[in-house]
GUGU-230719 format. One record per residue (C-alpha): residue number from 1; residue in one letter; x, y, z. Coordinates in pm, 1 decimal. Example, Ala and Ser with C-alpha at 12.3 -4.5 7.8 and 13.67 -1.06 7.14 Angstrom:
BEGIN
    nr   rest          X          Y          Z
     1      A     1230.0     -450.0      780.0
     2      S     1367.0     -106.0      714.0
// end
This chain:
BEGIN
    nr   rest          X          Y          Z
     1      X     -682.7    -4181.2      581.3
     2      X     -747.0    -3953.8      272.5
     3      X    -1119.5    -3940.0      389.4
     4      X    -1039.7    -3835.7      696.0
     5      X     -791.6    -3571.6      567.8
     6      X    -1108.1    -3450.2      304.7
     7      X    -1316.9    -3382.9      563.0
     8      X    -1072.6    -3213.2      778.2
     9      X    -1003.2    -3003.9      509.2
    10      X    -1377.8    -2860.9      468.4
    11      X    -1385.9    -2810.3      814.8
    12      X    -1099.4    -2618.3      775.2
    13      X    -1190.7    -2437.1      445.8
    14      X    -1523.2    -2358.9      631.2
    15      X    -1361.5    -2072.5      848.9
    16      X    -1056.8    -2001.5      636.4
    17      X    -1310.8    -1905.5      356.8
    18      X    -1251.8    -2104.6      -16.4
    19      X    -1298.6    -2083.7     -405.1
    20      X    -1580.5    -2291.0     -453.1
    21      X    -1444.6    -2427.2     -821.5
    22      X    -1102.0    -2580.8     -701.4
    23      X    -1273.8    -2686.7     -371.6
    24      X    -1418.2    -2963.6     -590.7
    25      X    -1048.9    -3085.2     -650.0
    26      X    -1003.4    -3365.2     -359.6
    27      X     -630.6    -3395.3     -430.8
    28      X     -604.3    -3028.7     -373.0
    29      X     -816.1    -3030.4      -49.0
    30      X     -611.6    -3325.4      116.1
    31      X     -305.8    -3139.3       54.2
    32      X     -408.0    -2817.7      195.1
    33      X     -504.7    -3028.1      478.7
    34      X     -157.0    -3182.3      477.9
    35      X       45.7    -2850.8      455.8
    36      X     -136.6    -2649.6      693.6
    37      X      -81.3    -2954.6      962.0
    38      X      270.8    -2951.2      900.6
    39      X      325.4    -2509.3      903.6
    40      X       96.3    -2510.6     1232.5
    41      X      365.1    -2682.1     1402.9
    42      X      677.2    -2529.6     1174.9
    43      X      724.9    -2823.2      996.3
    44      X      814.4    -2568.3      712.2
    45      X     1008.1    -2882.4      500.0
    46      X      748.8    -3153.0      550.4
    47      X      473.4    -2919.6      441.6
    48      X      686.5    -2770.0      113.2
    49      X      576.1    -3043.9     -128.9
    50      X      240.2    -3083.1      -53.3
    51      X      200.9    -2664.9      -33.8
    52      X      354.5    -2693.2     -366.9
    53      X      107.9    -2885.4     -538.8
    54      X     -127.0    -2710.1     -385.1
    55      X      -28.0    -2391.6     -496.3
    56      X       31.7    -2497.7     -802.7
    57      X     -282.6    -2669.0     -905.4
    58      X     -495.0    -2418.3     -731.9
    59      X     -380.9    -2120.5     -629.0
    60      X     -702.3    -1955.4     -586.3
    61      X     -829.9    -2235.1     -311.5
    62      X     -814.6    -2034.1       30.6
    63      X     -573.5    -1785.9      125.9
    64      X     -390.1    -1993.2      384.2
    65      X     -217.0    -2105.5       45.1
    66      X      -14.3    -1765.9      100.2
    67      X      -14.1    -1705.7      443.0
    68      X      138.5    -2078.4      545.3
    69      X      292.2    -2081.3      172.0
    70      X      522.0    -1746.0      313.3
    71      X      644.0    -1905.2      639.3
    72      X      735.7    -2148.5      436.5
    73      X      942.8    -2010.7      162.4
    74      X     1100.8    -1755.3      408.2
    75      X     1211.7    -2116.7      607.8
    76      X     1353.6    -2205.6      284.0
    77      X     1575.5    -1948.4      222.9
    78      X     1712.6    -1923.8      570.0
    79      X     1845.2    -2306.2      518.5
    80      X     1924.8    -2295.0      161.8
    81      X     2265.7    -2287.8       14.1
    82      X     2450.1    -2012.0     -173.5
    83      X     2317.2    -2151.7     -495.0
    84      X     1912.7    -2199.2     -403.0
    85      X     1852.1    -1882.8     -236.0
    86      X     1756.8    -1679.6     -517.1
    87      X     1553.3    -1953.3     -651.6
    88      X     1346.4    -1958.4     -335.7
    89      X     1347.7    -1568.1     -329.7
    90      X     1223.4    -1569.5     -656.7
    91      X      938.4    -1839.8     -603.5
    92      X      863.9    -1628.1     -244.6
    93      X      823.0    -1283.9     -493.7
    94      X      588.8    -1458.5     -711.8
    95      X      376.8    -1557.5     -424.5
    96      X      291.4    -1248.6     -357.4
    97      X      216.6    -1134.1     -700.4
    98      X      -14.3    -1382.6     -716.2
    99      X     -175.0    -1287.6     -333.9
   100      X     -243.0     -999.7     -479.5
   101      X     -356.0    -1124.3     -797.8
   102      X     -613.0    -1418.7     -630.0
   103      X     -666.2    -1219.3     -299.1
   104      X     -694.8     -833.9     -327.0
   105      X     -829.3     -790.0      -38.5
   106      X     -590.9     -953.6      207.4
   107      X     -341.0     -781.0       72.3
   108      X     -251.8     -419.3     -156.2
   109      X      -52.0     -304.7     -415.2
   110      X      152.1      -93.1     -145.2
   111      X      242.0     -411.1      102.6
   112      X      358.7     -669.1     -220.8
   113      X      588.1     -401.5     -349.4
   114      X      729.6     -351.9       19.4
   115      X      758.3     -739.3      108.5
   116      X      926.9     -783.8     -287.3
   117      X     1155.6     -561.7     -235.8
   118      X     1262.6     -634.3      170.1
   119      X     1302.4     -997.1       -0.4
   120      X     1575.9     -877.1     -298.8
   121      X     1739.5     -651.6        9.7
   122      X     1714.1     -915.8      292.6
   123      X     1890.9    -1141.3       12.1
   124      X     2119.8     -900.8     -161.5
   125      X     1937.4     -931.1     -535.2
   126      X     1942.7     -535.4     -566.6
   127      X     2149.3     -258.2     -568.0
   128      X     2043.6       98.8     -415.4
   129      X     1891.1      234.3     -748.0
   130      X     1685.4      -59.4     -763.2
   131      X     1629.8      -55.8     -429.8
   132      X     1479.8      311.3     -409.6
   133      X     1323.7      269.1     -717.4
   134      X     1082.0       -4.6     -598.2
   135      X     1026.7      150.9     -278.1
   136      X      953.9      499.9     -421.6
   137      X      688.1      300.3     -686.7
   138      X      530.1      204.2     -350.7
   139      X      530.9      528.9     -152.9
   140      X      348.9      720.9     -502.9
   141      X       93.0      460.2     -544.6
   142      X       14.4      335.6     -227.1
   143      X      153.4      515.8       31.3
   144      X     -126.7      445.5      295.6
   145      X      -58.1       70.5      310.7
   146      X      339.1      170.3      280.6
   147      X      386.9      118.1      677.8
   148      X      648.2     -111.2      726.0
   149      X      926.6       30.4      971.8
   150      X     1243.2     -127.6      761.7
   151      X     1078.6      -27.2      458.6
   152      X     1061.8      336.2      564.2
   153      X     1427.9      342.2      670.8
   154      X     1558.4      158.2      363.0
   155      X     1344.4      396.1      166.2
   156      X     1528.6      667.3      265.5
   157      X     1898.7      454.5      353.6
   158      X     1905.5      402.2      -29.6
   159      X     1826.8      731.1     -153.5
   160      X     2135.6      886.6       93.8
   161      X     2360.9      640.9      -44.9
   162      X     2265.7      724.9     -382.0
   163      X     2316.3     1099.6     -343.5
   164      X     2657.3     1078.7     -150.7
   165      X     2745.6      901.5     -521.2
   166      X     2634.5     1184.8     -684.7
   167      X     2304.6      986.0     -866.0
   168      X     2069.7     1246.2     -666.9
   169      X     2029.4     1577.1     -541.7
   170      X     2031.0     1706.8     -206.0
   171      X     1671.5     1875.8     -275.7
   172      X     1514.4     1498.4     -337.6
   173      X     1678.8     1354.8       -3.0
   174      X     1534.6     1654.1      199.5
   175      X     1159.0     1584.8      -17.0
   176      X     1157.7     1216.5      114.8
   177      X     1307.0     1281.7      423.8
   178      X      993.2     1513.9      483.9
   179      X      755.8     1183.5      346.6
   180      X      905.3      896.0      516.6
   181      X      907.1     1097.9      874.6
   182      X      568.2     1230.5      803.9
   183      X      456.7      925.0      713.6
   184      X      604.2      771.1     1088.3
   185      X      462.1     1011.4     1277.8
   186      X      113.8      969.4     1080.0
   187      X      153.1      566.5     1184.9
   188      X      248.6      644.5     1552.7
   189      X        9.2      908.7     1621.2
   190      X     -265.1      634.9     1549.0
   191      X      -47.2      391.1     1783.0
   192      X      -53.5      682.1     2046.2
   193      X     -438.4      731.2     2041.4
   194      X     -463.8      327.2     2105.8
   195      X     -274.1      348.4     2381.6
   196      X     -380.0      629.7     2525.6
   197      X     -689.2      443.2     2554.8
   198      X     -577.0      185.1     2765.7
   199      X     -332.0      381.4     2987.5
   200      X     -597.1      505.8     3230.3
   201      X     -763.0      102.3     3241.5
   202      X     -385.3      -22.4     3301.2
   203      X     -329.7      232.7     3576.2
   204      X     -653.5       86.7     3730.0
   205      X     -592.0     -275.3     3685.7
   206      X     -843.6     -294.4     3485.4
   207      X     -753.3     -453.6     3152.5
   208      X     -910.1     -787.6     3008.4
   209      X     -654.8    -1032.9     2830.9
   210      X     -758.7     -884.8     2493.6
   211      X     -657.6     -552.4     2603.0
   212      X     -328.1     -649.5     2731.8
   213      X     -204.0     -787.3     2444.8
   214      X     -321.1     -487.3     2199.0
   215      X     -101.1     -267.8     2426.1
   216      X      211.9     -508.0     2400.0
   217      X      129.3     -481.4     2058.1
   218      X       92.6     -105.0     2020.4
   219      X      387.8      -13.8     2223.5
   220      X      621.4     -261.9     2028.5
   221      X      507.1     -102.7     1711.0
   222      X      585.1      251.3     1838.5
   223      X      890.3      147.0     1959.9
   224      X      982.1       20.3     1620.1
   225      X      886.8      379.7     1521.2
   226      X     1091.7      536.7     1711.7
   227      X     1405.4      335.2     1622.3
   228      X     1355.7      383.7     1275.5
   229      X     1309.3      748.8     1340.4
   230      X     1633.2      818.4     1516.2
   231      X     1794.8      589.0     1250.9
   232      X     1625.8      805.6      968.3
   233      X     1779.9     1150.3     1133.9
   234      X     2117.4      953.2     1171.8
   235      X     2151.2      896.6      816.2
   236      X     2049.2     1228.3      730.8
   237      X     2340.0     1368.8      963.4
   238      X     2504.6     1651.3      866.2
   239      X     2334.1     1691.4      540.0
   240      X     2088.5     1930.1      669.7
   241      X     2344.3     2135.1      873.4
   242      X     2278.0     2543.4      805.6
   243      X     2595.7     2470.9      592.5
   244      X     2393.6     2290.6      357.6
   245      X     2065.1     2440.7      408.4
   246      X     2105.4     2769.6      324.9
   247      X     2306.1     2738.3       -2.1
   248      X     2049.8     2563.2     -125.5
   249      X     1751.6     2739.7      -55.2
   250      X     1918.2     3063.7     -146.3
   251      X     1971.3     2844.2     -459.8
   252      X     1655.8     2781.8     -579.4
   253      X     1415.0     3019.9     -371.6
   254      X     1323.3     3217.7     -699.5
   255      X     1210.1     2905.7     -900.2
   256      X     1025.2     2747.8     -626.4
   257      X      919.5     3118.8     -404.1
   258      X      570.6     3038.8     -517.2
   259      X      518.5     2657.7     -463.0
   260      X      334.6     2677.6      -68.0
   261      X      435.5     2328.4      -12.6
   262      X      867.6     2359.4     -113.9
   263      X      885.1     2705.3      145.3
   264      X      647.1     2520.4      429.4
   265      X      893.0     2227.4      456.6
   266      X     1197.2     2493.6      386.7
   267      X     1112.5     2732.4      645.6
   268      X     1051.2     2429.1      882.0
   269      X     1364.5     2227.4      823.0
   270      X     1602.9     2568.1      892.0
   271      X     1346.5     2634.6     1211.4
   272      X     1392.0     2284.2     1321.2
   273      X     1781.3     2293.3     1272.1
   274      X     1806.9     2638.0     1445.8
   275      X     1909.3     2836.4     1096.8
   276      X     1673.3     3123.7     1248.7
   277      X     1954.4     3380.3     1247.8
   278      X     1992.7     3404.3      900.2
   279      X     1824.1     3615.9      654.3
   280      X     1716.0     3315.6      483.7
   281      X     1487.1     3227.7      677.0
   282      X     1332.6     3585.0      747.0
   283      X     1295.8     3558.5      351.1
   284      X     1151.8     3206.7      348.5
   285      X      902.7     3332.8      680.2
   286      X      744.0     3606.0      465.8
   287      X      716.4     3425.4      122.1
   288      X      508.3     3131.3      373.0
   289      X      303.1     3440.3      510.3
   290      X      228.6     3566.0      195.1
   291      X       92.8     3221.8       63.5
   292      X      -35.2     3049.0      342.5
   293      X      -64.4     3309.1      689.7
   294      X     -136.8     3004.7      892.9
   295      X      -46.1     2905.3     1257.5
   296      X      296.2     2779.0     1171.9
   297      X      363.7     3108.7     1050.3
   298      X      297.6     3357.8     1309.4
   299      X      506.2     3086.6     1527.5
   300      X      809.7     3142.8     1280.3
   301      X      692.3     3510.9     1287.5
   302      X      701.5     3530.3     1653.7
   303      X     1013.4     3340.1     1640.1
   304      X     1166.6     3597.0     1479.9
   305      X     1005.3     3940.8     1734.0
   306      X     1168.0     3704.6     2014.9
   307      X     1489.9     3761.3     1849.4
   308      X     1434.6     4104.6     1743.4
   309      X     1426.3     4182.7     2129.0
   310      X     1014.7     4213.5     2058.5
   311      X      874.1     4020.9     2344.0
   312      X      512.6     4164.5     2397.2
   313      X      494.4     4086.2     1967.4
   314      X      647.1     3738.9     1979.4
   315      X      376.4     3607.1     2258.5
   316      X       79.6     3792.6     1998.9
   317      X      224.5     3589.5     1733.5
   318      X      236.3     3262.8     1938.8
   319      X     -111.5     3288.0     2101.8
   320      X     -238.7     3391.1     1773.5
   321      X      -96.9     3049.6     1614.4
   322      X     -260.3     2825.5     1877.1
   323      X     -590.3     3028.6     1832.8
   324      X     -557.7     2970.2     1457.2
   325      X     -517.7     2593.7     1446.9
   326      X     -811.0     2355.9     1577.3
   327      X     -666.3     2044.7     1506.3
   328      X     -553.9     1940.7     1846.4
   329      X     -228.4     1749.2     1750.8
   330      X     -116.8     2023.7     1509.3
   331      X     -237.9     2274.1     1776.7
   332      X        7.0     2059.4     2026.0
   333      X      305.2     2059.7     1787.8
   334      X      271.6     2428.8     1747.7
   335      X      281.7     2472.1     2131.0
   336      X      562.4     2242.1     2134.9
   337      X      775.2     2421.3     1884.8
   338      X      708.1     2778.8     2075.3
   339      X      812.2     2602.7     2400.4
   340      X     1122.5     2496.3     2261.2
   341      X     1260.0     2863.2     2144.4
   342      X     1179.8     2963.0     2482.6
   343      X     1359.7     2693.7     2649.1
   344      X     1736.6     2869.0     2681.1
   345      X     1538.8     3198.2     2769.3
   346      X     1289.7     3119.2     2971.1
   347      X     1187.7     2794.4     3166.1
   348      X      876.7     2928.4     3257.0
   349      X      767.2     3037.2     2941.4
   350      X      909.6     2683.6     2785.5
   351      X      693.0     2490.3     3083.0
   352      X      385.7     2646.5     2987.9
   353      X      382.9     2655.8     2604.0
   354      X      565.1     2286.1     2671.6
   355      X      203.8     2255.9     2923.0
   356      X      -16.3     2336.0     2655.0
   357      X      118.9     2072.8     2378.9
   358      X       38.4     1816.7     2656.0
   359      X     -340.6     1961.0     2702.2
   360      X     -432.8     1933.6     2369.5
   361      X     -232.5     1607.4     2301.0
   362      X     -167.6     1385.2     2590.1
   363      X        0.8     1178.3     2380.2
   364      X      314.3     1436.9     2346.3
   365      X      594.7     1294.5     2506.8
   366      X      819.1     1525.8     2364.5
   367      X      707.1     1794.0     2566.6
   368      X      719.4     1600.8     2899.0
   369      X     1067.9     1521.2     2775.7
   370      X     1150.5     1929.9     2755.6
   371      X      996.8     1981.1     3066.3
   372      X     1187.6     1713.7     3259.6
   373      X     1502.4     1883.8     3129.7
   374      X     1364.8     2223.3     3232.9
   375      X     1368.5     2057.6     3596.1
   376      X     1654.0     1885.2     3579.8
   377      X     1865.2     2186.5     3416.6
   378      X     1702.0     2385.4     3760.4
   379      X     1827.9     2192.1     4009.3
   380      X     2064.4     2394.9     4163.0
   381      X     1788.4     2748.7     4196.5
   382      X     1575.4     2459.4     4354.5
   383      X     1623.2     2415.8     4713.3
   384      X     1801.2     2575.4     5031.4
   385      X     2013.1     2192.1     5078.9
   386      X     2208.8     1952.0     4882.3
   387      X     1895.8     1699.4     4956.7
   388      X     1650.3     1944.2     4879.0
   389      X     1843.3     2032.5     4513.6
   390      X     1910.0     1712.0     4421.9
   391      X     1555.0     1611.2     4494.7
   392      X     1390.8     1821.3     4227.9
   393      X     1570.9     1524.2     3975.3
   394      X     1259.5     1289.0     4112.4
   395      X     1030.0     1524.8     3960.7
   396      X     1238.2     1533.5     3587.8
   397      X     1280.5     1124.1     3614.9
   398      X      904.4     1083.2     3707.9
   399      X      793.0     1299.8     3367.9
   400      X     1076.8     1139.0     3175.6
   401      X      903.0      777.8     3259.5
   402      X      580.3      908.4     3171.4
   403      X      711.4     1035.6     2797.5
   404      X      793.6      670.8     2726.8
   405      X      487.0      560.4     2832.1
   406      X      237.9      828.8     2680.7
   407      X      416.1      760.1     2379.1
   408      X      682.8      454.0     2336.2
   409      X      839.2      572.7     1996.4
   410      X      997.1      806.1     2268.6
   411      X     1126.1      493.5     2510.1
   412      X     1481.0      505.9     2448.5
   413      X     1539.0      844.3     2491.6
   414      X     1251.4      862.2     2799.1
   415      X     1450.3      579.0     2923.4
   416      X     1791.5      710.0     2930.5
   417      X     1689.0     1074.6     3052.7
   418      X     1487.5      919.2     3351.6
   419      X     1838.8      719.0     3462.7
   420      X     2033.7      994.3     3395.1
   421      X     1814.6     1231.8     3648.3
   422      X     1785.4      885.3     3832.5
   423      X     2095.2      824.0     3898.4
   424      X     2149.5     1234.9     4101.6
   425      X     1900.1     1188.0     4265.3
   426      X     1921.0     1167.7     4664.3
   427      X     2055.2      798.7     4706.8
   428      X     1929.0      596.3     4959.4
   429      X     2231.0      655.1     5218.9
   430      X     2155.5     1031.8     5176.2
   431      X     1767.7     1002.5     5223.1
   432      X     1852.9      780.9     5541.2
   433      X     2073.2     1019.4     5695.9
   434      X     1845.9     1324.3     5630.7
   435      X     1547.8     1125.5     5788.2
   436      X     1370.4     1260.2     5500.1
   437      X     1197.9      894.6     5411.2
   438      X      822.2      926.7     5288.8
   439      X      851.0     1287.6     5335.2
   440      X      746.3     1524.4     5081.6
   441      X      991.2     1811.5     4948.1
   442      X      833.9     2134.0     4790.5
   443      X      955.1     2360.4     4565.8
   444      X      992.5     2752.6     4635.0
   445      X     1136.0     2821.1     4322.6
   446      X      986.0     2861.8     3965.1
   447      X      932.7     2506.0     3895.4
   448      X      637.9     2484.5     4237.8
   449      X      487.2     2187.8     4357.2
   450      X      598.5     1951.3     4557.7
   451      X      762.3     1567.4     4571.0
   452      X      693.6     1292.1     4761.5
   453      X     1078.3     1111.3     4914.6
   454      X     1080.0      738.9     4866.4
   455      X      999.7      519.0     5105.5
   456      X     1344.2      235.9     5237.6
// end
């Protein structure tokens, strides 16, 4: 029998990949054998012992030591008592110290911090200091392998929690607020591009098995993304109110006036919350155009003509922004921002600024989101009869759907705007009764085009 285990083993060691040294021990060979039979079927407590010895004896043998060696701990704690759960947590920390330690490169500095720390929160071994402390150490000093969703949002839970106790200021929740969402949007916009992709070969039917799965997999990611982000500005709340803002900028704008990065993310955050009115931010505009005049500026600058009653000088500031930047997603997000100042002034404008995020990012569901509501807030210029008004809904619940796909951090949100337009749109009874079936309704009014009446 323990032949017959050895050899499995080498087989087995062959494509895992194995320390040559400690492959020479046969007692540790049979017994990686014997554990990794037992965790392929989630036999978690038949394989513990023999994972143990294994682990113990030779902990640099093959790496399945600490991917099995995980499933099992984690299986563990979930069916230990009161009194072993720490134990286990503790033994499940070490393990991946010593991942990292045996096995750099499955693993980084960034992702053992994160899963040590999810391990003392999942198991209530560490307060918020300790908590934000750990997950800050991993954000400095490896923030490109810091990508876990939960991490992110406990990240920034803890350092909330910690200010509302008066441990930190406002400035350093507003600092890693900017991080941790940056750092989403950095790990969905590389989801987005995936799927984008793919969209056109799903649309076709034209996806092999592989393909299918990578998209289940990118779109639950982004989801996760997107929950995590909504969460994120939940916790925030009211802290970055105008209320708050604007003390505190007016606060410390002469100590930190000169530092590019502190008035970017300032003059951002009170454009983002709609602080535009106050002189605060005409102050924070000008000390951003003085030390950086790039595209985001001239759109706060044209921001500002809009207001000013400056029309002809807003739209030279805007176009002059999206001439400036040449990154296309930044050169989206710009559009996107000057489409949304425009959107309680002017739909048009909004659409076509809102039209131009899309052309240089397809992947912007945010802007098919603010065009949908453009539609749907239109429905009653649209159309000479009930049918035809209601009917311009379609058109906002057909973009809505195609924000959540485009980009699925957006689902929720794409998902309850399309049943909302959905659900006033022509029902069926009214679409019988007008004969209108398979028909096509056209638009007269700003919004144009044309859409097509469902079939009963």
């Amino acid at each position: 029998m323990k032949t017959k285990l050895y050899f499995t083993a080498i087989m087995f060691l062959g494509m895992m990949g194995v320390s040559n040294a400690q492959a020479q021990n046969p007692e540790c060979m049979t017994n990686l054998s014997i554990f990794s039979e037992h965790a392929k079927v989630k036999n978690y407590d038949a394989a513990y012992e023999p994972w143990k010895k294994t682990y113990e004896t030779c902990p640099q043998l093959n790496n399945a030591i600490y991917v099995y060696g995980e499933r099992i701990l984690k299986d563990k704690i979930e069916k230990a008592g009161a009194g072993e759960k720490e134990s286990y947590a503790n033994e499940l920390m070490g393990l991946y110290d010593n991942k990292l330690k045996y096995f750099s490169s499955k693993t980084s500095l960034g992702e053992t911090i994160v899963d040590k720390a999810l391990v003392k929160y999942d198991n209530k071994m560490a307060d918020d200091a300790e908590m934000y402390e750990m997950l800050s150490e991993a954000f400095a000093k490896d923030k490109e392998n810091f990508t876990n969703p939960k991490a992110l949002y406990i990240y920034f839970s803890s350092l909330v929690d910690l200010h509302n106790a008066g441990k930190k200021d406002l400035q350093e929740v507003f600092d890693v607020y900017d991080d941790v969402t940056g750092k989403i949007e950095e790990e969905n916009d590389k989801l987005t591009d995936k799927i984008a992709k793919l969209l056109p070969k799903e649309e076709a039917g034209t996806l092999t098995s592989k393909e299918k799965r990578s998209l289940k997999v990118y779109n639950s990611y982004s989801v996760n993304y997107g929950k995590i982000s909504s969460s994120i500005d939940s916790k925030l709340g009211a802290l970055a109110d105008c209320s708050n803002l604007i003390p505190l900028y007016e606060k410390n704008f002469e100590e930190k006036k000169n530092d590019v990065n502190w008035v970017k993310r300032a003059v951002g955050r009170m454009f983002s919350k709609e602080c535009t009115d106050d002189p605060m931010f005409k102050k924070l505009f000008e000390a951003q155009l003085a030390l950086d005049p790039s595209a985001d500026a001239y759109v706060y600058g044209g921001t500002l003509k809009k207001k000013a009653g400056d029309t002809k000088g807003a739209v030279e500031d805007f176009n002059k922004a999206l001439e400036l930047e040449t990154d296309p997603k930044k050169k989206s997000n710009i559009a996107y921002k000057i489409a949304t100042s425009y959107a309680k002034t002017s739909k048009s404008s909004a659409r076509s600024f809102a039209q131009k995020a899309i052309d240089a990012n397809p992947a912007n569901g945010k802007a098919y989101l603010l065009i949908a509501s453009l539609y749907a807030s239109s429905a009653n210029a649209c159309g000479s009869t009930p049918f035809e008004k209601r009917a311009i809904y379609w058109k906002a619940e057909n973009l809505a759907r195609q924000a959540g796909r485009v980009d699925p951090a957006l689902s929720s949100r794409a998902s309850q705007a399309a049943a909302s337009y959905s659900a006033k749109a022509p029902t069926k009874e009214m679409i019988f009764s007008s004969g209108m079936a398979g028909k096509t309704v056209s638009f007269s009014c700003w919004v144009g085009g044309s859409v097509k009446v469902p079939s009963l």
